[in-house]
C-alpha positions in Angstrom: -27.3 5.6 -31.0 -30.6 4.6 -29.0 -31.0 4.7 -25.8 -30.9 1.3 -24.8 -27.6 0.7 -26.1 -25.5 3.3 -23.6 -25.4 0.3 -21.3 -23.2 -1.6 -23.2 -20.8 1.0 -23.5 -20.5 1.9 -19.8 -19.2 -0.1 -16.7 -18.2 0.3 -13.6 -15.1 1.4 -11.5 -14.3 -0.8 -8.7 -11.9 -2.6 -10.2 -11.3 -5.6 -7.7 -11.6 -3.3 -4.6 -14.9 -4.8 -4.0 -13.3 -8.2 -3.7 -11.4 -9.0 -0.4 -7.6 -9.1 -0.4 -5.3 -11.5 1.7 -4.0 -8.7 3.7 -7.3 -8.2 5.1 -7.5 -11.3 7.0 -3.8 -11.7 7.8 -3.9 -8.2 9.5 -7.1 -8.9 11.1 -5.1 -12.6 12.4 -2.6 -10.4 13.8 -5.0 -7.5 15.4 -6.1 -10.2 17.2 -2.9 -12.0 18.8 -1.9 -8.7 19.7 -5.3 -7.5 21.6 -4.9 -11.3 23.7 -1.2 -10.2 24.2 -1.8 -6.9 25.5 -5.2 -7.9 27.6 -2.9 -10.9 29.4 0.1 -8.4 29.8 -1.7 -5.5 31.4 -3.8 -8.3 33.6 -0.6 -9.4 34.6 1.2 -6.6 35.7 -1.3 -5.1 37.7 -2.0 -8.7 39.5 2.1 -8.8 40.1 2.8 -5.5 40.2 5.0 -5.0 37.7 5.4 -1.8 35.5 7.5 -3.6 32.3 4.7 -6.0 32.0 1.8 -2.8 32.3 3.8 -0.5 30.1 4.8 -3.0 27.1 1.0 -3.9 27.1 -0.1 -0.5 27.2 3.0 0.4 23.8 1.4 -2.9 22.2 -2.2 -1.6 22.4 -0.5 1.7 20.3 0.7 -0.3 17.6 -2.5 -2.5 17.3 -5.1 1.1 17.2 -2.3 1.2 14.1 -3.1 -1.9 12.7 -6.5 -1.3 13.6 -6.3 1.6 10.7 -5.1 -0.6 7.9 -7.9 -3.2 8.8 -10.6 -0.5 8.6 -8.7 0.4 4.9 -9.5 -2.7 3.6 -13.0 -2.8 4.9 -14.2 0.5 3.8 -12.3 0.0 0.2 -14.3 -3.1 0.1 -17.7 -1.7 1.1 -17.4 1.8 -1.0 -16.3 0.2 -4.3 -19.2 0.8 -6.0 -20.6 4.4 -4.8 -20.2 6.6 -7.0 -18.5 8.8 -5.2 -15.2 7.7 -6.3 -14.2 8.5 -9.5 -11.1 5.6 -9.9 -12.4 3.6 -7.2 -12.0 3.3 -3.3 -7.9 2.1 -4.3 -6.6 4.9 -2.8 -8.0 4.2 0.9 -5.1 1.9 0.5 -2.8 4.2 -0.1 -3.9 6.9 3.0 -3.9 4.3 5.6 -0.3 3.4 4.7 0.3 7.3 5.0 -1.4 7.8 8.3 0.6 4.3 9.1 4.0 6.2 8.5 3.2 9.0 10.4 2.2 6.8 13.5 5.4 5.1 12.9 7.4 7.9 12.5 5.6 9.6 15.9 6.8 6.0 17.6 9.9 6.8 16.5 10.3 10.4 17.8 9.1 9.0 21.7 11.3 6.2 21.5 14.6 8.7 20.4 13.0 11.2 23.2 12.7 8.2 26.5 16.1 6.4 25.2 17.9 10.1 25.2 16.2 11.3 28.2 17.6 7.3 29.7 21.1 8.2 29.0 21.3 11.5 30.3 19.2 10.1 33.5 19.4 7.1 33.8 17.9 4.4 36.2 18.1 1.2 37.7 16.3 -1.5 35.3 15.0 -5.3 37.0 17.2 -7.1 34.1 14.8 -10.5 34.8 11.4 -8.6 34.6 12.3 -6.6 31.5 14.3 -9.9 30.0 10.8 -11.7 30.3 8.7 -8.9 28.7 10.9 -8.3 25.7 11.1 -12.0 25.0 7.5 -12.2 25.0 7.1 -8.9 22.8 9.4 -11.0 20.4 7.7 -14.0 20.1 4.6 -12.1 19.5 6.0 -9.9 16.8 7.9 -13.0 15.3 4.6 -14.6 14.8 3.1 -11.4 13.4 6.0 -10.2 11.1 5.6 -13.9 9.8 1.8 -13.8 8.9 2.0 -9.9 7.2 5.4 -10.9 5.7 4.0 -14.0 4.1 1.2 -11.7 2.1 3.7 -10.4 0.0 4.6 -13.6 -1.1 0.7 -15.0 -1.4 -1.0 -14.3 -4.9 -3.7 -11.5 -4.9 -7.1 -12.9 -5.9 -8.6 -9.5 -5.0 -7.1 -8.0 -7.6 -8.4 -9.7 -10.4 -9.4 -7.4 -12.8 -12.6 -8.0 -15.6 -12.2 -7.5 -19.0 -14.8 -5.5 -21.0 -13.7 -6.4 -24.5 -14.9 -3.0 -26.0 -14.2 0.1 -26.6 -16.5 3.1 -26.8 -15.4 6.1 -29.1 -16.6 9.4 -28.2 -17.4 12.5 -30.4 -14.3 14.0 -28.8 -12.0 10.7 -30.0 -11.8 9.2 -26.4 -11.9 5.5 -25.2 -12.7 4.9 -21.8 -11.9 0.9 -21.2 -10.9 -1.5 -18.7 -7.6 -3.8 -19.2 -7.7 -7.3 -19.0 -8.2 -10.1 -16.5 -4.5 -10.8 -15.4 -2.2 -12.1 -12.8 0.7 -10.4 -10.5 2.9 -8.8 -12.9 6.5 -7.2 -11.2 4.3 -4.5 -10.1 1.4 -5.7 -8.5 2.8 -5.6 -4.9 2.5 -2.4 -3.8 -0.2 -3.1 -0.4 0.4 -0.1 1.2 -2.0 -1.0 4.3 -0.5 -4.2 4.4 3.2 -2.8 4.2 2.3 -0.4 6.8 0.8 -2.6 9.1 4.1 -5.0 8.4 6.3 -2.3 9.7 4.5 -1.6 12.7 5.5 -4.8 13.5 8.4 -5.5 12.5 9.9 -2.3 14.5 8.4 -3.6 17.5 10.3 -6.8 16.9 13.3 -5.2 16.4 13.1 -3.0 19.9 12.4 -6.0 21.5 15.8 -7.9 19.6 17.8 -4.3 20.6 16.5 -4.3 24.1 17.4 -8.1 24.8 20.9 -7.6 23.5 21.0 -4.6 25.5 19.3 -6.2 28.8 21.6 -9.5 28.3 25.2 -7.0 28.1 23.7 -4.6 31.1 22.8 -7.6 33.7 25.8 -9.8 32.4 28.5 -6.8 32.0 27.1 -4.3 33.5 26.7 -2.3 30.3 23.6 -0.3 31.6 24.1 2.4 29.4 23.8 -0.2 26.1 19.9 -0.4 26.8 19.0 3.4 26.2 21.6 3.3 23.0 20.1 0.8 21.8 16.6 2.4 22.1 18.7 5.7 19.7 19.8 2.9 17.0 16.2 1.4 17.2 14.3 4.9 16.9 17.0 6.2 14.0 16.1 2.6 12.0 12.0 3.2 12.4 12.1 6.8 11.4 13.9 5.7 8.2 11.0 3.0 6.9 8.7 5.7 8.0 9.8 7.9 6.0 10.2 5.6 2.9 6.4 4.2 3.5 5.6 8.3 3.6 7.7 9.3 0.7 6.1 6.0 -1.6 2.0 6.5 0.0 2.1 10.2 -0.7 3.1 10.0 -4.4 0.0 7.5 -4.8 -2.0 10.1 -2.9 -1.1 12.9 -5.1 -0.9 11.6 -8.6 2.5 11.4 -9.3 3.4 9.6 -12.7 4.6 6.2 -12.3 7.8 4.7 -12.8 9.8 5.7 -15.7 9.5 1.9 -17.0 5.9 1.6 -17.1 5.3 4.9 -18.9 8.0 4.1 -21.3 6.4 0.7 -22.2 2.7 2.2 -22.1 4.4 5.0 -25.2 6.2 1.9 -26.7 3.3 0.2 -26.8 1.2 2.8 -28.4 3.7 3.8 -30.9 4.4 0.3 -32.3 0.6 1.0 -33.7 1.3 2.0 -37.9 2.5 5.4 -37.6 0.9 6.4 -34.0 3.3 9.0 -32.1 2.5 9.9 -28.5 2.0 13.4 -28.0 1.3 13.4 -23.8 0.8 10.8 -21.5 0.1 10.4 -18.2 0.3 6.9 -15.8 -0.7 7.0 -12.2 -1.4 4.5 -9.5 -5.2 3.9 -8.7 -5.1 1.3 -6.0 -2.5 -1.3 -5.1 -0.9 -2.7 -8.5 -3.4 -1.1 -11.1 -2.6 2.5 -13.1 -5.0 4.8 -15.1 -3.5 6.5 -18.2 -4.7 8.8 -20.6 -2.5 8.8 -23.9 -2.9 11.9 -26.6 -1.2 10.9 -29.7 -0.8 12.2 -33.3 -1.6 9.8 -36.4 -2.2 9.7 -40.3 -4.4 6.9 -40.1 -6.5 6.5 -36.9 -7.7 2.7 -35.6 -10.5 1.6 -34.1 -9.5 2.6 -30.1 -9.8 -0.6 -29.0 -7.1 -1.3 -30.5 -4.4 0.9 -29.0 -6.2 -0.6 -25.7 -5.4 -3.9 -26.4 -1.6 -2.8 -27.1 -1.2 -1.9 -23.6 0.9 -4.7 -22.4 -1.6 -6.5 -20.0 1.4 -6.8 -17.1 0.7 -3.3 -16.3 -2.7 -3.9 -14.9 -3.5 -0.2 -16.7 -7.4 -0.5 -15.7 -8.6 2.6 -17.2 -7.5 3.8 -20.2 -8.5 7.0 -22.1 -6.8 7.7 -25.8 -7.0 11.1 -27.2 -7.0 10.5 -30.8 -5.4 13.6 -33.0 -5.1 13.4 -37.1 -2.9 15.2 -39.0 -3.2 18.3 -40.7 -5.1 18.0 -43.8 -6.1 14.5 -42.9 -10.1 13.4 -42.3 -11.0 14.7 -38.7 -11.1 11.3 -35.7 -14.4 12.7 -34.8 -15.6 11.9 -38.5 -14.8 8.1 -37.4 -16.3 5.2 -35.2 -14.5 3.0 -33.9 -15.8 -0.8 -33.3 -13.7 -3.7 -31.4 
């Protein structure tokens, strides 16, 4: 092979991280009503004096530093696509902010269970109408916020698009490196982990301020004082549990783990449906937010051009990077003996 022809057998690995994804501007949208929220509320309680209105401003300028995070995710992800530092790409930034995410949240959690427990063994007189004011306010704030972040699991992806490099390169060793198809949202493609992240930061903020209305509402109406810290237990036992289930689903992106059972299963399905093909090992794992890597070792009689067990790879899967170990039976003419053409 001459020199001048290795270009066409190589390509790059950004793989639609250099493209900008919806969640990008929606959590940027909502960075933003929550910075004019929490300017106008701590303006306002130290104009008027009141400590709800400086404190709930002071807790919403926590959870925007976390959405802060996932915005940063998406920029870097989209800046660094190309360096070559990154061997599958920049998808897992995705995937760490979502992590760091659940540990803020989960952190959140562990001072709201430690103030509402520390309420109800002390507790203290709360101004029902001042509180009343700032938790509706928090609501209508969140409302609008879990709204915009909720709606981007819904939108299509653009950003993921993927480009198609119809060919395969075989390799003295029998591998194919090769990119998958240009495709759509298959039943995997939503897995936004910055976007999730930055959805529950959110949405538990709504749901204190829906816990602490109820409670407010029963404690100036039936003088139910003590519903206001228990309420604050419930909230903090509810946010620990989608901390821990953004933690448990970031940190098996972040350390390799094989994907779901039905998306290996089809990838071997797929590649044993080829003559007499039989996968030997194989491996699927998450690269970025809806797209897997996979490298397939099988055993055959009768070798194809690699391209071909590419193409077999059910295009749903968004597997973006495929390499295929090619093995031939004992007594059978040797893979590396063979090139393979698309």
């Amino acid at each position: 092979m001459h020199t001048h022809q290795l270009p066409d057998w190589q390509h790059t690995h950004t793989f639609g991280q250099h493209l900008r994804r919806p969640g990008e501007s929606r959590t940027l949208a909502v960075i933003c009503l929550n910075v004019v929220t929490m300017v106008a509320e701590i303006v306002a309680g130290l104009a008027f004096g009141s400590m709800a209105l400086l404190a709930d401003g002071l807790h919403m300028g926590s959870h925007t530093a976390a959405l802060g995070l996932s915005f940063a995710a998406y920029v870097f992800a989209r800046r660094l696509a190309g360096s070559p530092r990154f061997s599958f790409g920049t998808g897992k930034l995705n995937a760490f902010a979502g992590f760091v995410g659940a540990l803020l949240l989960g952190l959140f959690a562990l001072v709201m269970l430690g103030g509402s427990v520390e309420r109800l063994v002390n507790p203290v007189a709360i101004d029902f109408d001042a509180a009343l004011w700032v938790a509706v306010i928090g609501l209508a704030v969140n409302t609008v916020s879990t709204f915009i972040l909720g709606s981007g699991f819904t939108a299509g992806d653009d950003s993921a698009a993927l480009h198609d490099h119809p060919h395969a390169h075989d390799h003295a060793h029998g591998h194919d490196h090769a990119h998958g198809p240009h495709t759509h949202h298959g039943h995997h493609g939503h897995e936004d982990h910055a976007l999730r992240s930055a959805y529950l930061h959110v949405l538990a903020d709504a749901l204190t301020s829906v816990l602490a209305i109820v409670a407010l509402l029963a404690g100036k109406y039936a003088e139910a004082s003590w519903l206001d810290p228990l309420m604050g237990v419930l909230g903090a036992v509810l946010v620990m549990r989608w901390a821990l289930a953004l933690a448990r689903s970031t940190a098996a992106v972040l350390l390799d783990s094989q994907a779901p059972p039905d998306i290996v299963g089809r990838v071997k399905r797929a590649i044993e449906s080829i003559d007499d093909s039989l996968v030997s090992d194989l491996h699927v794992w998450s690269i970025g937010p809806g797209i897997h890597a996979a490298i397939v070792s099988l055993v055959t009689h009768r070798p194809q051009p690699l391209a071909v067990y590419k193409a077999a790879i059910p295009a749903d899967l968004k597997v973006v990077h495929v390499t295929v170990e090619v093995d031939v039976c004992h007594g059978d003419a040797p893979a590396s003996s063979r090139h393979a053409h698309p």
